[in-house]
N, C-alpha and C positions, 0 to 999 in steps of 0.2 A: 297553760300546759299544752294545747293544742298548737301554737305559733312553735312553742320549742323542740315538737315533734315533725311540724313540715320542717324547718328549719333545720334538724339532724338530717331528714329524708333528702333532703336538697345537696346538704354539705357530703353525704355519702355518694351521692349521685355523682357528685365532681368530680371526688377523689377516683371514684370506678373510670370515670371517662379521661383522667386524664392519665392512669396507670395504666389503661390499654391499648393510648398512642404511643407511649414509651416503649419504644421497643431495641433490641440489638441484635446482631449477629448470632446465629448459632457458636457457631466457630469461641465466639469474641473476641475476632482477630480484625475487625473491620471489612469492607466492601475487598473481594477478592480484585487482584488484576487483570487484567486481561491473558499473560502469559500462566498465570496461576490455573487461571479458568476455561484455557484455551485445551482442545481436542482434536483428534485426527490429524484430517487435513491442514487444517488453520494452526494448529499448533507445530508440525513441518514446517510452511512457510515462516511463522515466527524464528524460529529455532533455525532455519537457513539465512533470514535475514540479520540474525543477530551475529554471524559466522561472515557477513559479508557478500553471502550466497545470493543468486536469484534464478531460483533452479525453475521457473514456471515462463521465465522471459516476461514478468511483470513490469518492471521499473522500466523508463526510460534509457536508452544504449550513454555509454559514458560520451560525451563530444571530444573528438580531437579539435586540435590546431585544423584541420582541413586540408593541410598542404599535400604536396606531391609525396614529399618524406613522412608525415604522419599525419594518412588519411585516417576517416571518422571510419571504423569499424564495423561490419554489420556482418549479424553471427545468421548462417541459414544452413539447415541440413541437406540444401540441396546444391549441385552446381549453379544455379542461377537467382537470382529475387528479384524483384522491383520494388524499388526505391523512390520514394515523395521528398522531395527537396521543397521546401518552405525560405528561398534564399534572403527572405528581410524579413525582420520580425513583423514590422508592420501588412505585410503582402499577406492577402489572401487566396492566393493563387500555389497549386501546389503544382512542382513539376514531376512528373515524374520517369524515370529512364532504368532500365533492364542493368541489374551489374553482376558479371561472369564471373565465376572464382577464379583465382590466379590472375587477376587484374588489378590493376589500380586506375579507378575511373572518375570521372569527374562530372559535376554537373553541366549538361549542356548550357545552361543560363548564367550560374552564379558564378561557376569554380571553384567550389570547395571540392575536392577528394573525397573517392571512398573507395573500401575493399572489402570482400567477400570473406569471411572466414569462417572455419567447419564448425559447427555445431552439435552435440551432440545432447540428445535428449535426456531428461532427468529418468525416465521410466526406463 
């Protein structure tokens, strides 16, 4: 009599332990996603990105060709920027040179093209 009561105490003991790791979602719609769960600021950026947008100047600039005819692009709110030219992938040497708006200018070293174009802020 005594084995078949530690014996219930044990078998209850399990079942208690193993229905309080079982758990689920409130929702019970599964793990939210990230745009589901996203707020403010971070949910802008989502919500710009999925538009195509990169209204914070995040992402890397698109690369042209390089040439004279379609220089690489670089967006600056001011009339002048300087510019880091990395002319091989393997180089780790950066060059870098001043490029005026209304020019189309080119690397001292490598030769690829680039231009200056206006920019205007997201804010």
């Amino acid at each position: 009599e005594a084995s078949r009561l530690i014996y219930r105490c044990e078998l209850g003991n399990q079942k208690t332990a193993i229905s309080s790791t079982t758990r689920s979602m409130a929702s019970g719609g599964g793990v939210p996603t990230d745009e589901e769960q996203a707020t403010g600021l971070e949910r802008e950026i989502m919500i710009a990105a999925q538009k195509g947008l990169d209204q914070f100047n995040m992402l890397p600039p698109k690369a042209a060709s390089g040439t004279k005819e379609e220089p690489n692009l670089v967006p600056s709110i001011s009339n002048k920027r300087i510019v880091g030219c990395i002319c091989e992938e393997d180089n780790c040497t950066v060059i870098w040179f001043w490029l005026h708006k209304d020019e189309s200018q080119r690397c001292p070293n490598y030769g690829k093209h680039y231009k200056l174009v206006p920019h205007q802020m997201a804010h």
